[in-house]
C-alpha positions in Angstrom: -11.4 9.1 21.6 -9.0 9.0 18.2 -5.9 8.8 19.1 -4.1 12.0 16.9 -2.3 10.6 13.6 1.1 9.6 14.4 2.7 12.4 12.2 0.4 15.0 13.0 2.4 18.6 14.0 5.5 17.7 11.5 5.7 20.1 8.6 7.0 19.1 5.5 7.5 21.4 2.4 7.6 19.4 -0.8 9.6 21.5 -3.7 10.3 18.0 -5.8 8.8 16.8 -9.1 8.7 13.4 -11.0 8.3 11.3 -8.8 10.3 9.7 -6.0 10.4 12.9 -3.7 7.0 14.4 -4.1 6.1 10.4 -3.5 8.1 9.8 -0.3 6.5 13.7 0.5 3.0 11.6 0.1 3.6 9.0 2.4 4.3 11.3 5.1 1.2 13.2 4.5 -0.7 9.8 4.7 0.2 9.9 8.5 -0.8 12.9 9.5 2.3 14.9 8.7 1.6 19.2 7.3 2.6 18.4 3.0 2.9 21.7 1.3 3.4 21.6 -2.3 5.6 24.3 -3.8 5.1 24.3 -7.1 6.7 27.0 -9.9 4.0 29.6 -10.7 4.0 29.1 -14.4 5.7 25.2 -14.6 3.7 23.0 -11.9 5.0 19.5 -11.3 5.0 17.9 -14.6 2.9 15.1 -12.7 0.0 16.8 -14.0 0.3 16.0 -17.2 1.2 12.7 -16.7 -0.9 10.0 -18.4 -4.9 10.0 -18.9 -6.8 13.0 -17.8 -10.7 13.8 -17.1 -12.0 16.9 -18.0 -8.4 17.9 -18.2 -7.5 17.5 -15.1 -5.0 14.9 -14.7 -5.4 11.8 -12.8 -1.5 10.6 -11.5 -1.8 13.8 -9.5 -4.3 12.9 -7.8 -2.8 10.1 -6.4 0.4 12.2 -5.8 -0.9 15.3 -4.5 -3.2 13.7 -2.1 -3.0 15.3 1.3 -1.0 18.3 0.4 -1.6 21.5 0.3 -1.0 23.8 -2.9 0.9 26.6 -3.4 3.1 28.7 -5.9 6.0 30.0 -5.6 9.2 31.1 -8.4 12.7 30.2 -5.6 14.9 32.0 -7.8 13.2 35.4 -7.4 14.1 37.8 -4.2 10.7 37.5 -2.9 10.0 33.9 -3.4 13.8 33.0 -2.1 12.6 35.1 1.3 8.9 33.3 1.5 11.0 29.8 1.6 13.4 31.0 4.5 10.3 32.3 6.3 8.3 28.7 5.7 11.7 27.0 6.4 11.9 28.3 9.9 9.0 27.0 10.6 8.9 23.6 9.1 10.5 20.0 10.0 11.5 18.7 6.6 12.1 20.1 3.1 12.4 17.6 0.2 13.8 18.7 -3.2 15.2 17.2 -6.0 16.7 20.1 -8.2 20.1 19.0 -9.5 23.5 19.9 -7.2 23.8 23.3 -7.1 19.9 24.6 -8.1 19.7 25.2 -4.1 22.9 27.3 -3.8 22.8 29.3 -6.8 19.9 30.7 -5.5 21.2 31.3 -1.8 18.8 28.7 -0.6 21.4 25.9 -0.1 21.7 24.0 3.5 23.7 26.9 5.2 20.9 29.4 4.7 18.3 26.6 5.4 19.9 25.6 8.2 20.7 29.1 9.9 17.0 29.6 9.2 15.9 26.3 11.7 19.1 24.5 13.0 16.3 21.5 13.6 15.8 21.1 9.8 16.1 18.1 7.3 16.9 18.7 4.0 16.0 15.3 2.1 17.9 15.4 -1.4 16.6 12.9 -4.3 18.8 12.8 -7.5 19.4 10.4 -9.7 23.0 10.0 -8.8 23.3 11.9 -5.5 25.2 15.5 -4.5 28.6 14.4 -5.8 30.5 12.3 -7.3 31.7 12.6 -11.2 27.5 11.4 -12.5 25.9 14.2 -10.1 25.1 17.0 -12.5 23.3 15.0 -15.2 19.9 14.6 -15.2 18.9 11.3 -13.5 15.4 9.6 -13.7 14.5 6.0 -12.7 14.6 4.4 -16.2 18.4 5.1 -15.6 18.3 3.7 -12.5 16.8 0.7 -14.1 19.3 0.6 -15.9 22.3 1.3 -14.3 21.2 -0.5 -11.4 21.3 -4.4 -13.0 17.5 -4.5 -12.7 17.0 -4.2 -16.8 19.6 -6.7 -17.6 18.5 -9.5 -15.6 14.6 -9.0 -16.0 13.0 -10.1 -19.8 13.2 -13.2 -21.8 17.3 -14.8 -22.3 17.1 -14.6 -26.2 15.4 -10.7 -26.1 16.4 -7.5 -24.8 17.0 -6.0 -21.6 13.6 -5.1 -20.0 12.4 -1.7 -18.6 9.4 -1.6 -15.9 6.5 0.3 -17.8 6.3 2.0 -14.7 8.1 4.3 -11.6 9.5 1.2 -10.3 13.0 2.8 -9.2 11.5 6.2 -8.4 8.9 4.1 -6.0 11.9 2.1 -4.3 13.7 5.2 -3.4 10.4 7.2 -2.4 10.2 4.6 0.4 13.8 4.6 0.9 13.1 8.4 1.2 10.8 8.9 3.5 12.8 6.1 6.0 15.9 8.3 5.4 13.4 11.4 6.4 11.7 9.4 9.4 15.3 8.3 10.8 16.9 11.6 10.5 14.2 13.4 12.5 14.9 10.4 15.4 18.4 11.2 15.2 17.4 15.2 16.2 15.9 14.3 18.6 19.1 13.0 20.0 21.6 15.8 18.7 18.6 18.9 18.4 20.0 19.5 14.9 18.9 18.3 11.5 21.0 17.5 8.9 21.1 16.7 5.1 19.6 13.0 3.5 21.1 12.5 0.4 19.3 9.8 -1.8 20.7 9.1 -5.4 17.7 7.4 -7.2 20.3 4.5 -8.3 21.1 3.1 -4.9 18.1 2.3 -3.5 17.1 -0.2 -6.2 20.4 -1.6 -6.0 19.8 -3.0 -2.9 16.5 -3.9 -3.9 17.6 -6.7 -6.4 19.6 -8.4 -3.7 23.1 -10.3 -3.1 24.3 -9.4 -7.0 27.4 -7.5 -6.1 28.6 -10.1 -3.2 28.1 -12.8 -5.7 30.3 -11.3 -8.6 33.0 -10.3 -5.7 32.9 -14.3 -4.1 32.6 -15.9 -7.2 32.7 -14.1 -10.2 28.8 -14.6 -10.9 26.6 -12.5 -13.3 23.2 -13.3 -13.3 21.8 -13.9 -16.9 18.1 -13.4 -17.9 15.9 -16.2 -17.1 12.3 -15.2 -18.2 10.1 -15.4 -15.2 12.1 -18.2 -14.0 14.4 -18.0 -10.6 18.0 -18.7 -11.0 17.7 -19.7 -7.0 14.5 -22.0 -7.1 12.0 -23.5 -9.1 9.2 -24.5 -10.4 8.3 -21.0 -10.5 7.0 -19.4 -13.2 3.8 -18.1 -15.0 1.6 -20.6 -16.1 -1.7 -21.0 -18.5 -4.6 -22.5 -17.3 -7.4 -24.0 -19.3 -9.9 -21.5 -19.8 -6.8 -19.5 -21.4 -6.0 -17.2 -17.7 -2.5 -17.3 -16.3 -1.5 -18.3 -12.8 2.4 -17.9 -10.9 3.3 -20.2 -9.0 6.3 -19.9 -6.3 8.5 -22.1 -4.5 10.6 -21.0 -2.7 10.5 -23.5 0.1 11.5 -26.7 -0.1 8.4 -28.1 1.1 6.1 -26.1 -0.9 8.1 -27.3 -4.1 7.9 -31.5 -2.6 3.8 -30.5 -2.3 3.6 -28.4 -5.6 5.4 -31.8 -7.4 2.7 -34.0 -5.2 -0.2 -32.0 -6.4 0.9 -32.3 -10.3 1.6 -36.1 -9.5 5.1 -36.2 -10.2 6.2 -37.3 -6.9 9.2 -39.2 -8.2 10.7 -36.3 -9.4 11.3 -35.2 -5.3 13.9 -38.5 -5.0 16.1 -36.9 -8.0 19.3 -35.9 -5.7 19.2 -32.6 -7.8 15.4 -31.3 -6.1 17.0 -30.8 -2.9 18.3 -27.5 -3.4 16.5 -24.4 -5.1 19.7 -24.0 -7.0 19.5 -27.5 -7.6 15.6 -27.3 -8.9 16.2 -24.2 -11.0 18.6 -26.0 -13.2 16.1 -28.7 -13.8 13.5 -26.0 -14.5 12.8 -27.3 -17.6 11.5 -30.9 -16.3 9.8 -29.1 -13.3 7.6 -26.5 -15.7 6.8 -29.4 -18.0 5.4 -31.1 -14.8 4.0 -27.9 -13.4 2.6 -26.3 -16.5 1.0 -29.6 -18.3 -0.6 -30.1 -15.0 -2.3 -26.9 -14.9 -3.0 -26.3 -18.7 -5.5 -29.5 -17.8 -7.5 -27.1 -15.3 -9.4 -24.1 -15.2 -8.2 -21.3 -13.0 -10.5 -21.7 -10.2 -10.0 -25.8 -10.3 -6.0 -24.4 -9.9 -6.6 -22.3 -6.9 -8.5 -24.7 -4.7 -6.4 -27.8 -5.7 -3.3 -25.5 -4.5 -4.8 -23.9 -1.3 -5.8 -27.5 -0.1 -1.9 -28.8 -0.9 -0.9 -25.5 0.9 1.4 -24.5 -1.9 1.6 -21.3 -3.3 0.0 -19.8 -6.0 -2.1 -16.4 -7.1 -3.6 -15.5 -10.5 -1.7 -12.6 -12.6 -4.2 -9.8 -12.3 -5.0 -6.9 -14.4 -6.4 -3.6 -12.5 -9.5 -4.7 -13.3 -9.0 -7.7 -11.5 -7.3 -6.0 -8.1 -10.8 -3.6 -7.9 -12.9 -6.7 -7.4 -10.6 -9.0 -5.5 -12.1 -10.1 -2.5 -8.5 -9.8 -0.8 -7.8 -6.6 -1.7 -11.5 -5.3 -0.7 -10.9 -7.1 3.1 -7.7 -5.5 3.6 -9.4 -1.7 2.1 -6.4 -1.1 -0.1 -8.5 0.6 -2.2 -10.5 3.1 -1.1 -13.1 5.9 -2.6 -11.7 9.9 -1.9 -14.3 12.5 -2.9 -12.6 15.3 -4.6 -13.5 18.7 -5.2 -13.0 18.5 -9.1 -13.8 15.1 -10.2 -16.3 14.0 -7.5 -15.5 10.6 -6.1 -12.1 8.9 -7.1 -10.7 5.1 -6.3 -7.2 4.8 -5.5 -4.9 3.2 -3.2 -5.5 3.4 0.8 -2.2 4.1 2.1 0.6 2.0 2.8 -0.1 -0.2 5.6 -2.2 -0.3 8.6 -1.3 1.2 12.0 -3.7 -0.6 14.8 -3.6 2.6 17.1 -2.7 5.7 15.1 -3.9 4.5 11.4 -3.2 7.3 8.2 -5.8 8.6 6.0 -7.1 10.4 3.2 -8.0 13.4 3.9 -8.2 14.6 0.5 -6.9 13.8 -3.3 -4.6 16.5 -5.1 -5.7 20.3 -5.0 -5.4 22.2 -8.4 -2.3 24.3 -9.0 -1.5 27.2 -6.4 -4.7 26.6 -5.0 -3.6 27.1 -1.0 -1.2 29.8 -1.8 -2.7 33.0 0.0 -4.0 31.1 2.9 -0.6 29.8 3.7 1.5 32.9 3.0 -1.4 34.9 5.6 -0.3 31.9 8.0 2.9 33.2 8.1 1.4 36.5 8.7 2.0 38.1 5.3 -1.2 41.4 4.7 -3.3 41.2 1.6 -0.5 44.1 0.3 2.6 41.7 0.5 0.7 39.4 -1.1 0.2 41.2 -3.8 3.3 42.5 -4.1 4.9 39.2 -4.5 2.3 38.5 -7.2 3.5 41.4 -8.8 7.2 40.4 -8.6 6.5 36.9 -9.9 7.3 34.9 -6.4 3.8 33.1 -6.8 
């Protein structure tokens, strides 16, 4: 017998947009949690539109809207402010990310949520959180990149700060979201309330790129830009092979580093008092990718692999997508799997997050068009054909 999915009975109404909260809204669906997605009757989540479509429909959403259901619904009219009290009472978690203030102008903030169902979390994603002097300007993750010290370590020392071409920020704090949503609901079931998360899309990647701030407080150090080099270890780096592919290579541990320098045969290099620390081997980095890189500009990629699995050292070839689809890897572990859907037929993306050996997520489905759950959830909360309509009339949905 399947055991039920470890989520299954929590409801969760997603009214966020772009992309960490309707994200971390995702995750939770992928366990078996109730996702409803509230989207604005005439603005749906701009995620939509996002990047390449098929037949017009657009693909991101897919991926984002999997395992939610659809429906419309305008907060800031008297008849779509009531609808989200009545699903409110009758849900576990609400995740929004309208800036400070959208909430309450509307008489939706926590005090009407909360009267509503005391046992509710409200999970708040901004980019700079619900105060503070930053809180009511528009925040998205390329500022959080930015702010964050992630763009002015990462790119080459003689060019420009370097953005991630994609969500990366918005991705870190969809994870730190749905932790933040997972440990307030263990912490009502020690109180019986719920309370508020409040996520600013700027801390989570802070933590994210490690001891920075304890090193500038203990000893005054800013990190420059290295390339792909470590300023903590080395070799490590991206390197070209013969048949023109590029391979990274890691050492983190000292005795992967003594096996990489074995492997290359430059073993002499391991007596030079420096190699003994990473700190040590990163400002030698130039000797050590000379070793590294000549070695490996004399092989093909495969001949790379196999010499570097049979040292036990570390190493992977940089992939393009194309690459991940057919990896043999990637294919044992199922991280990407094939969803029918009702628009586009059958659709490849990624499984979700990791594997659970007694209550496992699924798929259940990809992202549903735009409204398209709306009656049969408002007749779930017992609303007549009439209502309905009257809403429709009002603009609510």
């Amino acid at each position: 017998m399947t055991a039920p999915a470890p989520l299954a009975g929590l409801r969760v109404l997603d009214l966020a947009t772009l992309f960490a909260g309707p994200l971390a809204a995702t995750m939770l669906g992928d366990f078996g949690a109730e996702v409803i997605k509230v989207e604005h009757p005439h603005r749906p989540d701009p995620s939509r539109g996002h990047g390449p479509a098929k037949d017009g429909v657009g693909l991101w959403w897919k991926l984002l809207g999997r395992n939610k259901r659809t429906m419309t619904l305008d907060l800031s009219t008297p008849g779509g402010r009531e609808v989200l009290l009545a699903l409110a009472a009758e849900s576990d978690v609400i995740i929004e990310n309208f800036r400070p203030g959208t909430l309450e102008k509307w008489n939706l903030g926590w005090s009407e949520l909360s009267a509503a169902n005391p046992r509710l979390v409200l999970a708040r994603v901004t980019g700079f959180g619900q105060f503070g002097p930053y809180s009511h300007r528009p925040g998205f993750g390329t500022l959080a990149e930015a702010m964050s010290g992630f763009a002015v370590i990462t790119g080459e020392p003689d060019g420009p700060p370097t953005l991630p071409p994609f969500g990366l920020a918005d991705s870190i704090a969809a994870l730190s979201t749905a932790y933040a949503v997972m440990t307030a609901l263990a912490g009502r079931d020690v109180t019986g309330r719920g309370q508020v998360v409040d996520m600013a899309i700027i801390e989570p990647i802070l933590m994210a790129i490690g001891p920075h701030p304890i090193w500038y407080d203990q000893l005054g150090y800013v990190q420059p830009r290295t390339g792909n080099r470590s300023a903590n270890n080395a070799p490590r780096n991206t390197y070209r092979a013969a048949d023109g592919s590029w391979l990274a290579v890691s050492t983190s541990a000292q005795s992967v580093a003594e096996r990489v320098l074995h492997l290359v045969g430059r073993p002499e290099l391991i007596d030079e008092p420096w190699f003994a620390t990473g700190t040590g081997r990163a400002a030698h980095a130039e000797v050590l990718d000379e070793a590294v890189g000549g070695w490996i500009a004399a092989h093909d990629r495969d001949e790379v692999i196999t010499a570097f699995e049979k040292a036990e050292a570390a190493v992977a070839p940089v992939y393009d997508v194309r690459d991940v689809l057919t990896d043999p890897q990637y294919q044992a572990l199922g991280t990407i799997t094939e969803v029918e859907d009702e628009e586009l037929g059958p659709l490849r993306m990624q499984n979700v997050l990791f594997r659970l050996s007694e209550t496992p997520g699924s798929i259940r489905w990809a992202g549903r068009p735009h409204g398209a759950d709306t009656e049969e959830i408002l007749t779930g909360l017992g609303l007549s054909t009439q209502e309905i309509s009257r809403l429709r009339e009002g603009g609510a949905l």
